[in-house]
MDAnalysis code that builds the backbone (N, CA, C; Angstrom):
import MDAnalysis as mda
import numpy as np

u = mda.Universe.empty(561, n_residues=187, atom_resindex=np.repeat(np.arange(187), 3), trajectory=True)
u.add_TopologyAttr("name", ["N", "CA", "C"] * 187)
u.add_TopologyAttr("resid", np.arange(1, 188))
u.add_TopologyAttr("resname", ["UNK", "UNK", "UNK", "UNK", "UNK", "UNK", "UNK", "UNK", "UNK", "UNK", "UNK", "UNK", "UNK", "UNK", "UNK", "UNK", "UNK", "UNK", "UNK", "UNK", "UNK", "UNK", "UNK", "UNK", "UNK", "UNK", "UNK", "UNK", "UNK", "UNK", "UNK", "UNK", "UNK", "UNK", "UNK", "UNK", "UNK", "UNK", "UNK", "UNK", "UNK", "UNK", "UNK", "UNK", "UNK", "UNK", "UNK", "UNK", "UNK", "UNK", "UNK", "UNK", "UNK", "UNK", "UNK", "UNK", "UNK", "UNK", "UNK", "UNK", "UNK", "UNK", "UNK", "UNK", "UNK", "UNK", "UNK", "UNK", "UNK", "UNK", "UNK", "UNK", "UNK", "UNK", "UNK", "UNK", "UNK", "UNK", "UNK", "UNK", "UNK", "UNK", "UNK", "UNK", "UNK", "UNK", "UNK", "UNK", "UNK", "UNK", "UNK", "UNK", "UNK", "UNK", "UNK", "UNK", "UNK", "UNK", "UNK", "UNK", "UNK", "UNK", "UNK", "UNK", "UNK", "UNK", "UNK", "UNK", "UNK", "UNK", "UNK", "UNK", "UNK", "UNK", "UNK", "UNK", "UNK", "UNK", "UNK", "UNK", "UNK", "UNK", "UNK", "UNK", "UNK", "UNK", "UNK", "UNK", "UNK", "UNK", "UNK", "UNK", "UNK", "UNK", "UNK", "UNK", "UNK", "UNK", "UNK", "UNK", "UNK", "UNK", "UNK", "UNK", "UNK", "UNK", "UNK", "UNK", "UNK", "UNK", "UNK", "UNK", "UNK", "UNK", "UNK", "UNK", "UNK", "UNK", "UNK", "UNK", "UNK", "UNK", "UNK", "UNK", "UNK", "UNK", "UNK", "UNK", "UNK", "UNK", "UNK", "UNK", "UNK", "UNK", "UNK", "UNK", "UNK", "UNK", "UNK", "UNK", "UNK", "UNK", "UNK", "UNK", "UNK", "UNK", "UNK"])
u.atoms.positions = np.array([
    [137.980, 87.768, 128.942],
    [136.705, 87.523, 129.605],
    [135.636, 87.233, 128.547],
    [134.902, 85.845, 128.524],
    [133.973, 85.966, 127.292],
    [132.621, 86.574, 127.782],
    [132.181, 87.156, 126.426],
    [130.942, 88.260, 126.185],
    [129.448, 87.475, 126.404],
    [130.023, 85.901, 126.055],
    [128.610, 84.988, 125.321],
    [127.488, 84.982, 126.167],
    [127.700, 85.110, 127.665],
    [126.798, 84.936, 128.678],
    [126.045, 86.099, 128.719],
    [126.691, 87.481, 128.802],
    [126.255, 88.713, 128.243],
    [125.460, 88.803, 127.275],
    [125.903, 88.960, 126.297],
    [125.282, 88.186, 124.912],
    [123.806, 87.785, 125.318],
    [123.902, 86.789, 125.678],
    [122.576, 85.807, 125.386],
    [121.510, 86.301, 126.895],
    [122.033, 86.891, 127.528],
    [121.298, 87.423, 128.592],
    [120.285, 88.828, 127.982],
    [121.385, 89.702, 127.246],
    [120.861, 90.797, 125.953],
    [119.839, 90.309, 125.296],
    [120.164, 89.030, 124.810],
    [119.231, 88.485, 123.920],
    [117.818, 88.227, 124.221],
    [118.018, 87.641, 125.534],
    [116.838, 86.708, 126.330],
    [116.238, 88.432, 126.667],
    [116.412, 88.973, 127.464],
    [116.154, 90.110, 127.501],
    [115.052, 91.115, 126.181],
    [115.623, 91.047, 125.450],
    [115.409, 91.492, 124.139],
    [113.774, 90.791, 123.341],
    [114.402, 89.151, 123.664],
    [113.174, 88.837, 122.806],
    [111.960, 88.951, 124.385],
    [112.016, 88.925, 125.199],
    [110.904, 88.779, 126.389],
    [110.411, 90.433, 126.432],
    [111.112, 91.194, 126.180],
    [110.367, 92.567, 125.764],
    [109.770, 92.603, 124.977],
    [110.325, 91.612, 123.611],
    [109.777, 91.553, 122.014],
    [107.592, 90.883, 122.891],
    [107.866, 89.762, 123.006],
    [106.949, 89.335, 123.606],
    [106.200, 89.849, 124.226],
    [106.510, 90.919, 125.644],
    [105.695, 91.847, 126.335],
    [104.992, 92.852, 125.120],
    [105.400, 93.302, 124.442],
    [105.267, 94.017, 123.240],
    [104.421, 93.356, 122.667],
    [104.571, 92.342, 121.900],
    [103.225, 91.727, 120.878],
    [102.377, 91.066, 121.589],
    [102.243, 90.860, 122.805],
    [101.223, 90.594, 123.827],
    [100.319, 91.884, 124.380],
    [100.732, 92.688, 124.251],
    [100.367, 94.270, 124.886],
    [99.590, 94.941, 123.524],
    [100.241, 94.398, 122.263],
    [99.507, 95.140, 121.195],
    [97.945, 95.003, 121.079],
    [98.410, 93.143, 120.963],
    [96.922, 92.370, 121.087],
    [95.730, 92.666, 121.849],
    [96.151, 92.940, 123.436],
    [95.632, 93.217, 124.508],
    [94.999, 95.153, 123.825],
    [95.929, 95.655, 123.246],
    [95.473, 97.371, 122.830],
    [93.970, 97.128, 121.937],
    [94.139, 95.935, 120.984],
    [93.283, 95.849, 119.962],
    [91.895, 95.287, 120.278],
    [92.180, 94.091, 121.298],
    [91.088, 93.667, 122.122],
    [90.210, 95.011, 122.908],
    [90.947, 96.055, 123.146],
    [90.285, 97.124, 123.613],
    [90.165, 98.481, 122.717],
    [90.978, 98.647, 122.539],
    [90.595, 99.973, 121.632],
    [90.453, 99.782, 120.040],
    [90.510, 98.512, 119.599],
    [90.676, 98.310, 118.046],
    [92.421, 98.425, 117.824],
    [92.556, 98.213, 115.875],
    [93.356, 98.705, 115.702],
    [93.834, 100.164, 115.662],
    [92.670, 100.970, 115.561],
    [92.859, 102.098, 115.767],
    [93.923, 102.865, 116.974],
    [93.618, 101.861, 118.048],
    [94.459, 102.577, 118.817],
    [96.076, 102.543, 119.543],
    [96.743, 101.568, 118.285],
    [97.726, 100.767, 118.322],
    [98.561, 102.311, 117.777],
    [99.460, 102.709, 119.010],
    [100.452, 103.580, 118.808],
    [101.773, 103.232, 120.055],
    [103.030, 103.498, 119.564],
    [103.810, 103.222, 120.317],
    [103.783, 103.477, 121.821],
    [102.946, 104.610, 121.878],
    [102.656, 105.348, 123.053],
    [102.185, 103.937, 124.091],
    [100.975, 104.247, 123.751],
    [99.445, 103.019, 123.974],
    [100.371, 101.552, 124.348],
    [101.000, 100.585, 123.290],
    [101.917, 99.511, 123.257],
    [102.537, 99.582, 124.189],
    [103.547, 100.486, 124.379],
    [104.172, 100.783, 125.705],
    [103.582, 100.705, 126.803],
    [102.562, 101.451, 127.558],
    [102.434, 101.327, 128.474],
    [101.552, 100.501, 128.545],
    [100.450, 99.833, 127.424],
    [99.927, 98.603, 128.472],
    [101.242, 97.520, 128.710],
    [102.251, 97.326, 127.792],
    [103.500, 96.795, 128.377],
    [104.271, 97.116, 129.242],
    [104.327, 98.074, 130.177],
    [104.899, 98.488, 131.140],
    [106.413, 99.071, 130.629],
    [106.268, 99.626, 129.684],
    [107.932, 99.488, 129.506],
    [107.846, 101.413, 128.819],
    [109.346, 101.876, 128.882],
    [108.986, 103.120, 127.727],
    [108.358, 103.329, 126.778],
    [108.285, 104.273, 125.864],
    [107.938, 104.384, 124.811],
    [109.076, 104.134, 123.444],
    [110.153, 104.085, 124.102],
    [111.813, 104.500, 123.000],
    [111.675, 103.022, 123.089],
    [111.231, 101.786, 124.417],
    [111.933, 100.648, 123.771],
    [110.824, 100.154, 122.835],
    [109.464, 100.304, 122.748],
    [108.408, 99.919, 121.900],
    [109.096, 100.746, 120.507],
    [109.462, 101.823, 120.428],
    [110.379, 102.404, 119.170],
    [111.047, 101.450, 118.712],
    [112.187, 101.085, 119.498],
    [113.481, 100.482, 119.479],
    [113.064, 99.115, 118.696],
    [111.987, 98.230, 119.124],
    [112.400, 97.326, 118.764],
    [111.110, 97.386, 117.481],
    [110.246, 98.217, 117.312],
    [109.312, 97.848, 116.333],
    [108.884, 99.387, 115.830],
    [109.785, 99.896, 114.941],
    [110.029, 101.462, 114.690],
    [108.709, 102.034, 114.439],
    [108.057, 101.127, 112.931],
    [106.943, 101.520, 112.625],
    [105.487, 101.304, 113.346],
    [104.340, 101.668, 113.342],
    [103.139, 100.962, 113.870],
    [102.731, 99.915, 112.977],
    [102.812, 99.676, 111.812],
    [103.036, 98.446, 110.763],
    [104.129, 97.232, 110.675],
    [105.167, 97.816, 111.883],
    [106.391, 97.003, 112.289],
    [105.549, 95.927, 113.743],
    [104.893, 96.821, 114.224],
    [104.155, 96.349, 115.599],
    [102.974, 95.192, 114.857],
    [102.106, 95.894, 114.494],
    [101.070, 95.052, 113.676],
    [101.535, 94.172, 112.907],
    [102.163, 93.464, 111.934],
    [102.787, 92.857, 111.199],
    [103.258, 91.412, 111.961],
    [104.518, 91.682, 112.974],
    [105.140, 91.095, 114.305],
    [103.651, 90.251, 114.763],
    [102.567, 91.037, 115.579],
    [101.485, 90.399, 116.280],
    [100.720, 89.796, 115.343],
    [100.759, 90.006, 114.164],
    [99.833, 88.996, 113.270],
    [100.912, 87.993, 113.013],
    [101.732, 88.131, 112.668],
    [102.460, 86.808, 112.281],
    [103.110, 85.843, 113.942],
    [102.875, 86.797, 114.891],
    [102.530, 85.718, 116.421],
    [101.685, 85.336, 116.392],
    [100.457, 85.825, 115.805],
    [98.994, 84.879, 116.535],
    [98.672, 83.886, 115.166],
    [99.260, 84.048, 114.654],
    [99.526, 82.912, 113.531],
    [100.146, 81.884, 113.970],
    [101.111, 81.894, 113.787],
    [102.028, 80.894, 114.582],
    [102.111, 80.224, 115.840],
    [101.301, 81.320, 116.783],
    [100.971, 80.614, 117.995],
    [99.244, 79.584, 118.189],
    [98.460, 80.150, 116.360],
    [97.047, 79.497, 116.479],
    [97.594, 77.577, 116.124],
    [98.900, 78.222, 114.675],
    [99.404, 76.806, 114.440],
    [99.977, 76.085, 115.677],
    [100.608, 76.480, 116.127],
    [101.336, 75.352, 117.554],
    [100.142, 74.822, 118.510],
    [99.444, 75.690, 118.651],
    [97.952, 75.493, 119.449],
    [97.810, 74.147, 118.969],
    [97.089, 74.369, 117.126],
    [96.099, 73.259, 116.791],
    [96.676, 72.129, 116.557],
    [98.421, 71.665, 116.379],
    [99.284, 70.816, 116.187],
    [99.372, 70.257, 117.219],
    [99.340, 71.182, 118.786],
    [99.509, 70.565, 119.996],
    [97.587, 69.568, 120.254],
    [96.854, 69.985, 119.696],
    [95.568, 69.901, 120.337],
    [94.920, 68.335, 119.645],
    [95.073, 68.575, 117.781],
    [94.502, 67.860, 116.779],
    [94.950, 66.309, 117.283],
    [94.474, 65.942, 117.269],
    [95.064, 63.968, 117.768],
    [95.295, 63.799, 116.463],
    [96.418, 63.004, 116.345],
    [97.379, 62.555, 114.664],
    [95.619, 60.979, 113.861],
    [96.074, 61.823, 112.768],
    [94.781, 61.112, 112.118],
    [93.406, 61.737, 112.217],
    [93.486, 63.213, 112.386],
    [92.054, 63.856, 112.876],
    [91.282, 63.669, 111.313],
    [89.949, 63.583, 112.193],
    [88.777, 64.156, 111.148],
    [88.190, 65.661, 111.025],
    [87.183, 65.575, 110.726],
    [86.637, 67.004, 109.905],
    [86.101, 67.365, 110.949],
    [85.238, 66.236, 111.908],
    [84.752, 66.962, 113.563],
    [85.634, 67.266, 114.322],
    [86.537, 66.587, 114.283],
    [88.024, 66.928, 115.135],
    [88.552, 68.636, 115.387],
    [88.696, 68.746, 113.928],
    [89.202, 70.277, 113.565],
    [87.962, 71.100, 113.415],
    [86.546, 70.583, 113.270],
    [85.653, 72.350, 113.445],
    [85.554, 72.069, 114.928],
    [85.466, 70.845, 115.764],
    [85.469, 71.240, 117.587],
    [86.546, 72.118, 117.856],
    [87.926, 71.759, 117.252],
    [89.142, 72.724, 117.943],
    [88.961, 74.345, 117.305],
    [88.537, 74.114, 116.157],
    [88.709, 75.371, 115.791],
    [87.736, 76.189, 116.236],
    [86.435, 75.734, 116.487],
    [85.416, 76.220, 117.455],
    [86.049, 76.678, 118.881],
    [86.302, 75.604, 119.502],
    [86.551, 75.807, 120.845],
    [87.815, 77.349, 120.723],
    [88.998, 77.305, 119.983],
    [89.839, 78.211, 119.974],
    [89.146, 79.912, 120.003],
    [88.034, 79.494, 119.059],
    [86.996, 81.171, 118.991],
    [86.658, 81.313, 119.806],
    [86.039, 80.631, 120.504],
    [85.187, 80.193, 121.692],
    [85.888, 80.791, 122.548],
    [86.827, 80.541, 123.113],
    [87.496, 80.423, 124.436],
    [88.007, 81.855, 124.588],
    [88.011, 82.478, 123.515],
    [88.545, 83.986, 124.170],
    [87.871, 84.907, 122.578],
    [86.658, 84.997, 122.831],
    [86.564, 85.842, 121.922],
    [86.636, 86.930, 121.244],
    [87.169, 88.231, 122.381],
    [87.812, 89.248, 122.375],
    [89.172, 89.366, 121.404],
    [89.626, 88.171, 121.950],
    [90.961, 88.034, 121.146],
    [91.240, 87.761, 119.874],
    [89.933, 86.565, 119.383],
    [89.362, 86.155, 117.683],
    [89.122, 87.298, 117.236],
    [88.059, 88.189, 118.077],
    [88.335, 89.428, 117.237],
    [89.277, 90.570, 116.829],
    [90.173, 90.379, 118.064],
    [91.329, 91.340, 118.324],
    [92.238, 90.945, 116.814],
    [92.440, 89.642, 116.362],
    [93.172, 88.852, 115.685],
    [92.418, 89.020, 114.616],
    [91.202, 89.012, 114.235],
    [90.685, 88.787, 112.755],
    [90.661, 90.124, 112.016],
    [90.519, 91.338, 113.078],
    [90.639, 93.256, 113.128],
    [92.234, 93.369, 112.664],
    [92.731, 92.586, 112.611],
    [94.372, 92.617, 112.518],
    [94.569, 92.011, 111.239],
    [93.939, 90.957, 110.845],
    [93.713, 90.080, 109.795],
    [93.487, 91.023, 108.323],
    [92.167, 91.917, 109.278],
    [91.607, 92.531, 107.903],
    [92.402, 93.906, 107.608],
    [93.122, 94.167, 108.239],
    [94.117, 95.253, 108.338],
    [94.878, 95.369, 106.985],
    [95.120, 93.990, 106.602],
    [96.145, 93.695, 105.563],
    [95.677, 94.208, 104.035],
    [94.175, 94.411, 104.382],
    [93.481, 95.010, 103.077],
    [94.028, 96.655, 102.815],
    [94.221, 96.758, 103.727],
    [94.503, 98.449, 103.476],
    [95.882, 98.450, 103.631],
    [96.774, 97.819, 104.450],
    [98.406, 98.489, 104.781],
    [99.284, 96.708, 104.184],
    [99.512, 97.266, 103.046],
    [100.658, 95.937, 102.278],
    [101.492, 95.468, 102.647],
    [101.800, 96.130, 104.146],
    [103.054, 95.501, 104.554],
    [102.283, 94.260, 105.776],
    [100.914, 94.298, 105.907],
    [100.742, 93.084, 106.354],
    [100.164, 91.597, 106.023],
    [100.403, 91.806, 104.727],
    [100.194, 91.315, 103.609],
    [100.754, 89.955, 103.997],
    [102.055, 89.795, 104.159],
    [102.826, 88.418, 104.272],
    [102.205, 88.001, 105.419],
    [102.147, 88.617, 105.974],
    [101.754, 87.576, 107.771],
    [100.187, 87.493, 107.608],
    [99.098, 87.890, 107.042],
    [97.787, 87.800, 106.854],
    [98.241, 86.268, 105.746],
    [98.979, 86.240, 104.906],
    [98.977, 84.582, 104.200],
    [99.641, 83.990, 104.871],
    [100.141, 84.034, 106.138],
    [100.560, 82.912, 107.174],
    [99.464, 82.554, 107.718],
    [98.448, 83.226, 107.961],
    [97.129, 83.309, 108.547],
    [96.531, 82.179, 107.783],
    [96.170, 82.054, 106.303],
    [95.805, 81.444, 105.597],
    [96.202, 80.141, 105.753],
    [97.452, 80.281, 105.374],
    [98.609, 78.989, 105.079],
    [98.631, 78.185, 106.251],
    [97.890, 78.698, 107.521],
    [97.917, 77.173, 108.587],
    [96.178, 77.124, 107.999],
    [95.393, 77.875, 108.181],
    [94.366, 76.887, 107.574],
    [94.182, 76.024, 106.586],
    [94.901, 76.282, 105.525],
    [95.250, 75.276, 103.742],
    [96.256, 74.194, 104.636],
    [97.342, 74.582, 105.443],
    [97.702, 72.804, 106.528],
    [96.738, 72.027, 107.074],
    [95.914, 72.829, 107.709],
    [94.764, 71.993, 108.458],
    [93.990, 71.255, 107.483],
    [93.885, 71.824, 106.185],
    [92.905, 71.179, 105.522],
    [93.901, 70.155, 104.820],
    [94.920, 69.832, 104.650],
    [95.943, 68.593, 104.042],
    [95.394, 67.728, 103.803],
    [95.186, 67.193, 104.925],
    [94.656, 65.355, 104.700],
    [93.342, 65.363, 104.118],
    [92.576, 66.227, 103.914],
    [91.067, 66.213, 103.538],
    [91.382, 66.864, 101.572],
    [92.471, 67.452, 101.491],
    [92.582, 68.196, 99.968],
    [93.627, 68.943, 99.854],
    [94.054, 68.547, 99.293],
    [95.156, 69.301, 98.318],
    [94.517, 70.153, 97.432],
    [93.669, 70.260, 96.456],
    [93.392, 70.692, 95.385],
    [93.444, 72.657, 95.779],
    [93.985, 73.255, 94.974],
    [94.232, 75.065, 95.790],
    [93.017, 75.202, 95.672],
    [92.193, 75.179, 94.895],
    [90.740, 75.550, 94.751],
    [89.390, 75.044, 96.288],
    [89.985, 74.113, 95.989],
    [88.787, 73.886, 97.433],
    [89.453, 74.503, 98.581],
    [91.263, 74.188, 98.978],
    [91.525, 74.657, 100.067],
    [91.289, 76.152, 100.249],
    [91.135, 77.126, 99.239],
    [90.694, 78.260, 99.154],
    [89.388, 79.014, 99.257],
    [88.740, 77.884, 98.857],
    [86.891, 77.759, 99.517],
    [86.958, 77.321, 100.522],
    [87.525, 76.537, 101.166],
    [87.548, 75.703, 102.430],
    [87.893, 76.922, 103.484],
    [89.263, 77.615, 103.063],
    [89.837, 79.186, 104.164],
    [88.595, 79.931, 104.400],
    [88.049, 81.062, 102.747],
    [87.393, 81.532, 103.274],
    [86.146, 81.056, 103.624],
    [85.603, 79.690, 103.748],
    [84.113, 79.427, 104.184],
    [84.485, 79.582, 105.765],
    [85.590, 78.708, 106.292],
    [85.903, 78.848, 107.496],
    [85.905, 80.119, 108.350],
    [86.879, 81.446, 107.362],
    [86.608, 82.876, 107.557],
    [85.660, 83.093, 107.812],
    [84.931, 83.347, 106.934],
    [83.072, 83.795, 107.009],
    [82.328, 83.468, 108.102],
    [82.239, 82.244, 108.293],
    [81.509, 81.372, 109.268],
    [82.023, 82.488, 110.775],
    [83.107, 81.998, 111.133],
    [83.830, 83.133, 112.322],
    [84.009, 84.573, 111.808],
    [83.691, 85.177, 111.499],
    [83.604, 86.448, 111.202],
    [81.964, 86.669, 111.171],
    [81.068, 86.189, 111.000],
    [79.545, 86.254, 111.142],
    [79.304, 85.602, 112.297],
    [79.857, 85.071, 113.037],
    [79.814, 84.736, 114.113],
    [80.030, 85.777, 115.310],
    [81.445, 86.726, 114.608],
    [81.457, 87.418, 115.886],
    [80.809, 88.516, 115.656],
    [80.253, 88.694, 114.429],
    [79.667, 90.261, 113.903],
    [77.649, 90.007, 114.882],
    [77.791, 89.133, 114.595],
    [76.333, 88.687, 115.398],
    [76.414, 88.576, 116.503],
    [77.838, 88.167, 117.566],
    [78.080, 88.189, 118.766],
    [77.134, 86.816, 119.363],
    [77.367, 85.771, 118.398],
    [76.901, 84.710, 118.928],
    [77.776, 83.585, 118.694],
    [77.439, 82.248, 119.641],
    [78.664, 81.240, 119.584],
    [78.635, 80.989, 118.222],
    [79.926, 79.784, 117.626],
    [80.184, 79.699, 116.722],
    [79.838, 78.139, 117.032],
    [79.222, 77.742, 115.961],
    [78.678, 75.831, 116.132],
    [79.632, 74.990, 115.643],
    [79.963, 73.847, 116.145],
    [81.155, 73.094, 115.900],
    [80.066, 72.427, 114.673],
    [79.132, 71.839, 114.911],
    [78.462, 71.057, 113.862],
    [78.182, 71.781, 113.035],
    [78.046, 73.005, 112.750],
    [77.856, 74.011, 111.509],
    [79.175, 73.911, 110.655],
    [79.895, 74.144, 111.140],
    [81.474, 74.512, 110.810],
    [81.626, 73.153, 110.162],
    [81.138, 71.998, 110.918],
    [81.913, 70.688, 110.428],
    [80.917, 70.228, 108.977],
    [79.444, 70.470, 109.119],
    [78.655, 70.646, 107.776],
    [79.418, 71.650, 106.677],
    [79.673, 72.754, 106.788],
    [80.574, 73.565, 105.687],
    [81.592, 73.068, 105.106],
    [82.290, 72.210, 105.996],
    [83.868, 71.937, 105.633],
    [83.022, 70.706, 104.726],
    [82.094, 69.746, 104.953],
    [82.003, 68.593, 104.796],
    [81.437, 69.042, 103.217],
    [80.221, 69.985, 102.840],
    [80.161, 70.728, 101.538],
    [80.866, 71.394, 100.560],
    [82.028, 72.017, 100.786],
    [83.196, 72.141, 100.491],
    [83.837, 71.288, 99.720],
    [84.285, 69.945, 100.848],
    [85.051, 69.310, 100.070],
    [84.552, 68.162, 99.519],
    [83.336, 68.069, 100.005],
    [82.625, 66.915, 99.266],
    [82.217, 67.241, 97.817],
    [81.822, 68.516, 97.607],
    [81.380, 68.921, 96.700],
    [82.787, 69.011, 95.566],
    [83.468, 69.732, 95.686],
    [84.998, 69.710, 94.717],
    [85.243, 68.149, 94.521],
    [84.825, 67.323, 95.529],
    [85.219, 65.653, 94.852],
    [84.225, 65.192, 93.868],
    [82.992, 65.997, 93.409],
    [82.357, 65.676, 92.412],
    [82.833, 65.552, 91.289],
])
């Protein structure tokens, strides 16, 4: 009798809990901070035990880690799906605006997660995935590590004083910064 259908039913199973899980963390952080990210908490805004939030993400740095390197990866598929091929510099501060924009609870839920990595090393790798789609976005405008590294954190700053002030974030501000940035390093 083969197992494979079994198998992959386990599997499918497995990762859609994984998912309920790093969706539920996010949702913890949007409300209680990171502070209140415990297996306990994870669990039940996921509806599920507490042993399978164990099971599949032992540590609370196993949980955190996982959801930063999802909302990474899911900001990249976003802006790949969104950017029209050949974008400009207004192109990407409208999307990247609009993305803050559109759920700001969550920019912050995500940037509280971001800065996490300063204190606990193990989120270290997925906070430079964080980076590493913004230094993509900036490709066609610079290569050089130096500007794309002024270019990250000006972009940082800008949305992070944005949400610390609790006011919108300006697409034409954003697109003036980027445009100083890299205009300026082409001197």
């Amino acid at each position: 009798m083969p197992t494979e259908p079994v198998a992959d039913g386990r599997r499918a199973r497995g990762e859609e809990t994984r998912r309920r899980l790093l969706d539920a963390t996010v949702r913890v952080i949007e409300r209680d901070g990171v502070a209140g990210i415990t297996h306990r908490a994870v669990a039940a805004e996921a509806g599920v035990p507490k042993s399978v939030a164990s099971y599949h993400y032992p540590a609370v740095d196993d949980l955190l880690t996982a959801a930063l390197r999802d909302s990474s990866d899911a900001y990249a598929r976003d802006l790949a799906a969104h950017l029209p091929e050949g974008y400009g510099l207004g192109d990407l501060a409208a999307h990247l605006t609009a993305c803050q924009e559109e759920n700001r609870s969550r920019a912050l839920a995500e940037y509280e997660l971001y800065l996490q990595a300063a204190r606990r090393p193990a989120l270290r790798p997925a906070a430079a995935r964080w980076t590493a789609v913004l230094a993509e976005l900036a490709a066609p405008f610079t290569t050089d590590p130096a500007t794309v590294a002024t270019l990250t954190a000006t972009l940082d700053g800008l949305f992070l004083q944005a949400l610390l002030r609790d006011e919108p974030v300006d697409a034409g501000r954003v697109e003036a910064a980027m445009r100083v940035v890299i205009e300026g390093a082409a001197r």
